[in-house]
C-alpha positions in Angstrom: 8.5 49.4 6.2 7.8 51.1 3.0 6.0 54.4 2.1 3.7 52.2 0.2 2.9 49.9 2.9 2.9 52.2 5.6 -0.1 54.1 3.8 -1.6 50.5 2.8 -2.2 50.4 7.0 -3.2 54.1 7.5 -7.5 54.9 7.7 -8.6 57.2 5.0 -8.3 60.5 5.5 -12.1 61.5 6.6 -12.0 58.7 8.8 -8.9 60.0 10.7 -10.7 63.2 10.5 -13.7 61.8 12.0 -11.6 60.2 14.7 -9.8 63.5 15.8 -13.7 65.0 15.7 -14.8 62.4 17.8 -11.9 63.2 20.2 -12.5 66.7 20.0 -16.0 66.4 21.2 -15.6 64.0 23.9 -12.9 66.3 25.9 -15.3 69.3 25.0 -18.1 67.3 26.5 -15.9 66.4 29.8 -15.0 70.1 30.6 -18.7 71.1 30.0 -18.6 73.1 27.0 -21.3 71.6 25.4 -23.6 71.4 28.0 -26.8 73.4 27.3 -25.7 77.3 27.5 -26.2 79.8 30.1 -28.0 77.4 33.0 -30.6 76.8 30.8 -34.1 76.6 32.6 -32.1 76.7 35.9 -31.8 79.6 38.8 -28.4 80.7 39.8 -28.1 82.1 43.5 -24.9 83.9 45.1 -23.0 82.0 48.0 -23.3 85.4 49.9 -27.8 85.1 48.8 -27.8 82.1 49.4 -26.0 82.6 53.4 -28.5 85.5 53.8 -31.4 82.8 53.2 -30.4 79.9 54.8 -29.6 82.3 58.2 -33.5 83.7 58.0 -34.1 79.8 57.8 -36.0 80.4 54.5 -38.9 77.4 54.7 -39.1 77.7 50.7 -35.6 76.2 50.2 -33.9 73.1 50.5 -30.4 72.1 49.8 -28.9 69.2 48.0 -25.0 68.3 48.2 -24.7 66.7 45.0 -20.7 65.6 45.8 -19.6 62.5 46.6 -19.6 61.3 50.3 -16.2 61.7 50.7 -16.4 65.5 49.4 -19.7 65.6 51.9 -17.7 64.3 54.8 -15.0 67.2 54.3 -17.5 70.0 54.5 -20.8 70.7 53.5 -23.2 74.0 54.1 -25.5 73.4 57.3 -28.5 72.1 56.5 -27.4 70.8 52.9 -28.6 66.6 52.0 -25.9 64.5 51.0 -27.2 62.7 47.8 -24.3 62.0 45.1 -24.7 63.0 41.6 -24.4 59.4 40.5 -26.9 58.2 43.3 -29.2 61.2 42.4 -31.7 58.9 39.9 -32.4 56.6 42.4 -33.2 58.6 45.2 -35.4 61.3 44.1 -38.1 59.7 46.7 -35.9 61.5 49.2 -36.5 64.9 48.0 -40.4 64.0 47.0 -41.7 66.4 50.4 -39.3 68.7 49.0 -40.6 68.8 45.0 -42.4 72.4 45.6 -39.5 73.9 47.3 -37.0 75.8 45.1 -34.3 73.1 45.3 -30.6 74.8 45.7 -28.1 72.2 44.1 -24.5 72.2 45.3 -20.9 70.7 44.1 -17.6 71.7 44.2 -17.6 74.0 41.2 -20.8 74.1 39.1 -20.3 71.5 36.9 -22.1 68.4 38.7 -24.9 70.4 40.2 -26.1 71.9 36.0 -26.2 68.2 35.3 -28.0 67.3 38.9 -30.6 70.2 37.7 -31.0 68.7 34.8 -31.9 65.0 36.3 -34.3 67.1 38.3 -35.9 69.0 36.1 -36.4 66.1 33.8 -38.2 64.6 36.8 -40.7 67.3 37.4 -39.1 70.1 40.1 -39.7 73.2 38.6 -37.7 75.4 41.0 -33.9 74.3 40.9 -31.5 76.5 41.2 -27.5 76.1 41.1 -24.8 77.6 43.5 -23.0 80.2 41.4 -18.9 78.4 42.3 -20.1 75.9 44.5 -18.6 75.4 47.5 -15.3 76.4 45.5 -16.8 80.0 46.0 -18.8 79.4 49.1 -15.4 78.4 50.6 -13.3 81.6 49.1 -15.7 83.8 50.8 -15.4 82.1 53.9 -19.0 81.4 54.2 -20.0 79.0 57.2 -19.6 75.2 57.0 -20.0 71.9 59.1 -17.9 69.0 59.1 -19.8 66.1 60.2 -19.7 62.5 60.6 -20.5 60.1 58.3 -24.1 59.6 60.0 -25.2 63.1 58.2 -25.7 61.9 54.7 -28.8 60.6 53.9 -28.0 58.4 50.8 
């Protein structure tokens, strides 16, 4: 094929441009760099805080594994409700005793949970708070966990 043809085929320049924007944006949206900054409107608790509370049996708390099942199923902090990020929408009726309480949200690493507090603050909880790590950290300090059955999760 010719020079000439070959560029008769080719996009314009700004539109290959726009493309490699595009691009750019979408992978910087899938690592989480352009999520709101700095927890915006959330809490952040410690794994070791949030031990200390959950062993005085804090009555102001409740926690919400927002993992998948499978993830669930492998370990989850005692106490913590099961309800999937993706499932989260549809069953805020299951935290609606729990809307005064500051809500502790929980994934592996951070990066579900901000967007879990976000569905929940958009939905009227005004205490949510985010586990600094996840259970990422929670694990590395060797904080306490329970591997249940499959009967635990509530969603």
């Amino acid at each position: 094929m010719s020079r000439r043809a070959d560029r008769a085929h080719r996009p314009p320049a700004a539109l290959r441009w726009l493309r490699v924007a595009a691009l750019v944006a979408v992978v910087l949206l899938g690592v989480g760099m352009l999520s709101p900054p700095a927890w915006i409107g959330m809490g952040r608790i410690d794994p070791a805080q949030l031990a200390e509370r959950l062993a005085r049996n804090d009555p102001d708390l409740v926690v919400v594994d927002v993992r998948t099942g499978f993830e669930y199923r492998g370990g989850h902090i005692r106490g913590a409700v099961g309800i999937p990020l993706h499932a989260l929408p549809f069953h805020l009726n299951a935290l609606k005793g729990d809307r005064n309480k500051e809500v502790v949200l929980i994934c592996l690493s951070g990066h579900r949970s901000r967007l879990a507090g976000l569905i929940l603050e958009a939905a009227g909880f005004p205490r949510v708070t985010n586990l600094m790590g996840g259970m990422a950290a929670w694990r590395t300090r060797d904080l306490p966990e329970v591997r249940p059955g499959p009967a635990m999760e509530r969603v």
